[in-house]
C-alpha positions in Angstrom: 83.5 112.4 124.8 87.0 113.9 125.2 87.8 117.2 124.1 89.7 120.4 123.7 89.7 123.7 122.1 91.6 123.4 119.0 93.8 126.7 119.0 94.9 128.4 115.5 98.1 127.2 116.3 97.0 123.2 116.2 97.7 123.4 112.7 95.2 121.7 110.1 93.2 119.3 111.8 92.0 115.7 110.9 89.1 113.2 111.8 90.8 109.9 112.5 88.5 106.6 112.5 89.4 103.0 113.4 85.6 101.1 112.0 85.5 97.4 112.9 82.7 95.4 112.5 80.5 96.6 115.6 82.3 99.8 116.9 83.8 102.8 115.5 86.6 104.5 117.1 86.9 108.1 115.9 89.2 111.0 117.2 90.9 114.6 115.9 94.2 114.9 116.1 96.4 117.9 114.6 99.3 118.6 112.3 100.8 120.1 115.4 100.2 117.7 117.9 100.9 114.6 116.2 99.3 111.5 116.3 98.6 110.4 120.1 97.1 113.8 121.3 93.8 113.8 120.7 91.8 117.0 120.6 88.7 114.7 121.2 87.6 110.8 121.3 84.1 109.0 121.2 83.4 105.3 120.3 80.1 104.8 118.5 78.4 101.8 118.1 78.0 100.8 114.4 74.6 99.4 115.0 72.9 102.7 116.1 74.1 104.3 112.9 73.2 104.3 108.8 76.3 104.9 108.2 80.3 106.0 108.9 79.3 109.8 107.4 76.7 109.8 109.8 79.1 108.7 113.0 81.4 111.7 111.3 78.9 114.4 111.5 77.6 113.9 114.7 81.2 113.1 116.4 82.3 116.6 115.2 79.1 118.5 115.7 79.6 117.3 119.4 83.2 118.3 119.6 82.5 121.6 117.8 85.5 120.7 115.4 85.9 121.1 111.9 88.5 119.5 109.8 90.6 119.4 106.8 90.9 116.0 106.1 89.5 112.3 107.3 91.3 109.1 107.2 89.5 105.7 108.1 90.7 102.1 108.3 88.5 99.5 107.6 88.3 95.7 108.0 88.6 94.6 104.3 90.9 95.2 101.3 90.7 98.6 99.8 90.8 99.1 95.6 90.8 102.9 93.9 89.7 104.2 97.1 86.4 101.8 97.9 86.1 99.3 100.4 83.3 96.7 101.6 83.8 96.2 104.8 84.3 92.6 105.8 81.8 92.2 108.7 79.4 95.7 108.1 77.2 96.4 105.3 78.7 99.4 104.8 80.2 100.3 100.9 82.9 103.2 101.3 84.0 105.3 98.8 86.7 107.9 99.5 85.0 110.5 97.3 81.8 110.9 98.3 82.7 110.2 102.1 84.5 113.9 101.7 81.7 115.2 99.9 79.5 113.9 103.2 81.7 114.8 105.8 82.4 118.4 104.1 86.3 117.8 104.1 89.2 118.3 101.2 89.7 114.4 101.1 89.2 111.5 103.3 91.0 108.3 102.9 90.2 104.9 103.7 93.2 102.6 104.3 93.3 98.8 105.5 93.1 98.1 109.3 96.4 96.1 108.9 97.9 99.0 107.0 96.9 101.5 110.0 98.2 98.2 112.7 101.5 98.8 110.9 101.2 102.6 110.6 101.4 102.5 114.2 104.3 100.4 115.1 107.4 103.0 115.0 105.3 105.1 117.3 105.3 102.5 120.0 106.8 103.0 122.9 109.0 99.8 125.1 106.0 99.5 127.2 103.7 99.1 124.6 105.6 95.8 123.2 106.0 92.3 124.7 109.3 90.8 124.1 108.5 87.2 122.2 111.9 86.7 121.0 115.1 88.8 121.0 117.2 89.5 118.1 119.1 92.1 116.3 116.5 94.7 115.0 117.8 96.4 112.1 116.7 99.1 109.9 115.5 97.0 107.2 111.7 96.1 106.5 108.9 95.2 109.3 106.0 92.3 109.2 103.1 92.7 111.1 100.9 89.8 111.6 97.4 89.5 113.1 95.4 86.6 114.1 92.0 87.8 114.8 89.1 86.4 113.6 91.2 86.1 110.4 94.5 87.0 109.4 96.0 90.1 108.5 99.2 90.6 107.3 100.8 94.1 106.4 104.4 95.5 106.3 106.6 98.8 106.5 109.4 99.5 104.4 111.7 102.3 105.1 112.0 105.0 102.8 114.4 108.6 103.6 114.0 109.1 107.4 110.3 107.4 107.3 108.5 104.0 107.7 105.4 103.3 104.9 103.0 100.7 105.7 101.7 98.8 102.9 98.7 96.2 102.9 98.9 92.2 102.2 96.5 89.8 101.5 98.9 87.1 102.6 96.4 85.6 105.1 94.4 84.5 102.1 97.5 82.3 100.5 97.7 79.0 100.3 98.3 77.0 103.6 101.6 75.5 103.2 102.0 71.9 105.6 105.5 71.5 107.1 104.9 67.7 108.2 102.7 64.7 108.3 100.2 66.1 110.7 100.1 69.4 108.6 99.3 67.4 105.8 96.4 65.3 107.1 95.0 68.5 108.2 95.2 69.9 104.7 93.6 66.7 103.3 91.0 67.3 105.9 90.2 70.6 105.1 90.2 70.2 101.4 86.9 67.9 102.0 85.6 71.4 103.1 87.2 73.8 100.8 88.3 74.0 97.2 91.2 76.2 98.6 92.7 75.9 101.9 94.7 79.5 103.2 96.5 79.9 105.9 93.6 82.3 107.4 91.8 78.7 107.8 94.5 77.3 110.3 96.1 80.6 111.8 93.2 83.0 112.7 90.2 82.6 114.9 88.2 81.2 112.6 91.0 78.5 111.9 91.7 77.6 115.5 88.0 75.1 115.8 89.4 73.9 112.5 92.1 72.6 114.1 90.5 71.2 117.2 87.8 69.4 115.1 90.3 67.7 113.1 92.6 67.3 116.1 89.2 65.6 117.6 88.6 63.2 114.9 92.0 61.6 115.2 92.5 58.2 116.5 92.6 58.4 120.4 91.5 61.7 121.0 89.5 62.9 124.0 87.2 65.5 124.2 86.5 67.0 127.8 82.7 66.9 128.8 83.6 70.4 130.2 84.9 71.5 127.0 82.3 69.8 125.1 79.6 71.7 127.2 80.6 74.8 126.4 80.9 74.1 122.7 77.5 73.3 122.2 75.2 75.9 120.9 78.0 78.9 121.0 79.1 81.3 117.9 82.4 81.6 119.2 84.4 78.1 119.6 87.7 79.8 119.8 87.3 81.7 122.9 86.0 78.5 124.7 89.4 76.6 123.4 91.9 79.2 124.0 91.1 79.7 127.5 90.5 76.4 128.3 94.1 75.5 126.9 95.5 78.5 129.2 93.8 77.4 132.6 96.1 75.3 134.8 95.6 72.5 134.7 95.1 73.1 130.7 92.4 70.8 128.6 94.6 68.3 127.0 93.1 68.7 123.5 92.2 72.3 123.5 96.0 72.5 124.9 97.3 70.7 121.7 94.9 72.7 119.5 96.9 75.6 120.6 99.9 74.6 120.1 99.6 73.4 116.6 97.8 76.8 115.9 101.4 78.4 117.2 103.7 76.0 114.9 101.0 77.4 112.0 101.6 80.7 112.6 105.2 80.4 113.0 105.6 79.0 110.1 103.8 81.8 108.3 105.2 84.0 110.1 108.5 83.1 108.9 107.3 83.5 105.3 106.3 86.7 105.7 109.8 87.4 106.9 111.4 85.8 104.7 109.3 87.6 101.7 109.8 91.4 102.8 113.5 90.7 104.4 111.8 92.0 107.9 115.3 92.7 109.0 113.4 95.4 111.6 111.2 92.3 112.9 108.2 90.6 113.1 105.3 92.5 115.0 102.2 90.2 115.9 98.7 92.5 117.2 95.5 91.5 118.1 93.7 90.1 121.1 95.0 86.4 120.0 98.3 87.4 119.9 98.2 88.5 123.7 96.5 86.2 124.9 98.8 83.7 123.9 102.1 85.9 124.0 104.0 83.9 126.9 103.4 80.8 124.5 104.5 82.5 121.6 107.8 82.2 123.0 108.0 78.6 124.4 108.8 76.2 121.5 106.4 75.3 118.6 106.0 79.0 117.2 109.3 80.5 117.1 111.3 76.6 116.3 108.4 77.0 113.1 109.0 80.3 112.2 112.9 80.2 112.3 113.2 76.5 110.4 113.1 77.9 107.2 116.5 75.8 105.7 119.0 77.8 105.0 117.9 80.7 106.2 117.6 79.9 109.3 120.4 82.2 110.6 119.4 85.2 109.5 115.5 84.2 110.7 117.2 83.7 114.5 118.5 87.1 114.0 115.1 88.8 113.7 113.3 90.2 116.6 109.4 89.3 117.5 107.0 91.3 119.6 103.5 91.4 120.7 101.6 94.6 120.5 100.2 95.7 123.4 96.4 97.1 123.3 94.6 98.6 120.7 96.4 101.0 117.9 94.8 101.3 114.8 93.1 104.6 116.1 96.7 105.8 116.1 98.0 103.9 113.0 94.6 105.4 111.3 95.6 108.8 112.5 99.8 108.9 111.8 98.8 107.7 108.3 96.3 110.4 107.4 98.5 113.1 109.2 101.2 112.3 107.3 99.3 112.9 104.0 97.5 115.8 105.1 101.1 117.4 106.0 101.9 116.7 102.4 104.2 113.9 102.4 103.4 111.1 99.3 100.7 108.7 99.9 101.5 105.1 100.5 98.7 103.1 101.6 
């Protein structure tokens, strides 16, 4: 653990948490320090702990911190201040987490939310340059293909982004051609309802190179093939063999249909906030693949939209760099505790 005396003068003090499905990430940061200095930092493993209260207590006993406030955000929509977490079995209810962690309030907000929450913060070296464009003061879209996909967006209002969550990675995949369509027709032998979470996330990327492998004249690699067998994680095997040089032919085309996907999605999202200030994708997909984000299928997909196509060529595209819903978690719940109007 990380840690420093917090002073009168840090001003009122809160217990930042980023809880995915095997770690927590928890920090204190100050009214008077702002988000990114951290008075101190531990990572807890979920799985040696009954509970979020518990990693709360013990995280600031350690520290020898007490706080005014906690704000947490969680894999998984959040409704009147619960949330079931998406991969933990873990209920969370806003109320009686402060009644636990002895604090005014605590707040739990969505891990997209707190993704966004973080993106004015960011600094130039924190963003990879996918496409250029004329970034505006108008709305933001934040995208993330991890295991599934999260969508969120900020909207400015005053001086002041607000992040607000989406469950747009759970709407209905939308084909753009032939192939998109055969793949639909696929899918729907699977599923009564086909989002574009199936095809764009890393649950949806061995979708795609199962159907891809059923088609007429396809090749799977014995290599490939190998290291399919018996693993719970196809899309690590087929993203990296598609990035090696030279790349696996079908994992390769897997890929690259899984970029035209989230292009095109990508583009929706755009087009349905107006994300004049751009697009921002996060997540370890994301930079894996973020020098192929910008040759061809992704950003030809997300800009070929009709007639909006101009103004779509006009929006800018990152990457995020590294992890920031720790920071996201912590700007949000700072700016309530300071007294500003909640919006997440």
């Amino acid at each position: 653990m990380s840690s420093s005396s917090a002073a009168a003068d840090e001003g009122r003090l809160l217990l930042a948490g980023d809880v995915g499905g095997t770690k927590t990430d928890i920090a204190v940061v100050s009214t008077a320090g702002g988000p990114r200095q951290l008075l101190a930092h531990r990572r807890y493993l979920n799985a040696e702990h009954s509970g979020l209260a518990e990693i709360g207590r013990a995280f600031l006993a350690d520290a020898g911190l007490r706080v005014d406030a906690a704000c947490f955000d969680v894999a998984g929509p959040v409704v009147a201040g619960r949330a079931q977490l998406t991969n933990l079995d873990w209920d969370l209810d806003e109320a009686t987490l402060a009644v636990q962690l002895g604090v005014e309030r605590a707040y739990l907000i969505n891990d997209l939310v707190a993704m966004a929450s973080a993106v004015p913060l960011l600094s130039p070296d924190e963003l990879h340059v996918v496409k250029e464009g004329e970034r505006g003061p108008g709305p933001i879209a934040v995208l993330a293909p991890g295991t599934g996909l999260g969508e969120a967006f900020l909207v400015p209002v005053d001086s002041e982004y607000l992040a607000f969550a989406s469950e747009g990675g759970h709407a209905s995949f939308a084909p753009t051609n032939e192939e998109e369509m055969a793949l639909l027709r696929s899918l729907w032998a699977e599923w009564e309802h086909v989002s574009f979470e199936r095809v764009a996330s890393g649950v949806g990327i061995p979708n795609l190179y199962r159907f891809l492998r059923g088609r007429p004249g396809a090749v799977e690699s014995r290599e490939l093939a190998s290291q399919l067998v018996g693993t719970s994680d196809d899309t690590r095997p087929i993203v990296e063999a598609a990035l090696r040089q030279p790349p696996d032919p079908l994992a390769a085309t897997t890929v690259t249909l899984f970029l035209r996907i989230l292009g095109a999605e990508a583009g929706n999202l755009a087009l349905k906030v107006l994300a004049t200030g751009g697009v921002y994708l996060a997540g370890g997909i994301a930079q894996a693949l973020r020098d192929h984000l910008a040759s061809g299928p992704f950003i030809e997909a997300l800009v070929s939209h009709g007639r909006f196509r101009p103004l779509l060529e006009r929006v800018p595209v990152y990457v995020i760099m590294g992890e920031v819903a720790l920071l996201g978690a912590a700007s949000a719940g700072l700016r309530v505790l300071a007294g500003a109007a909640r919006h997440v």
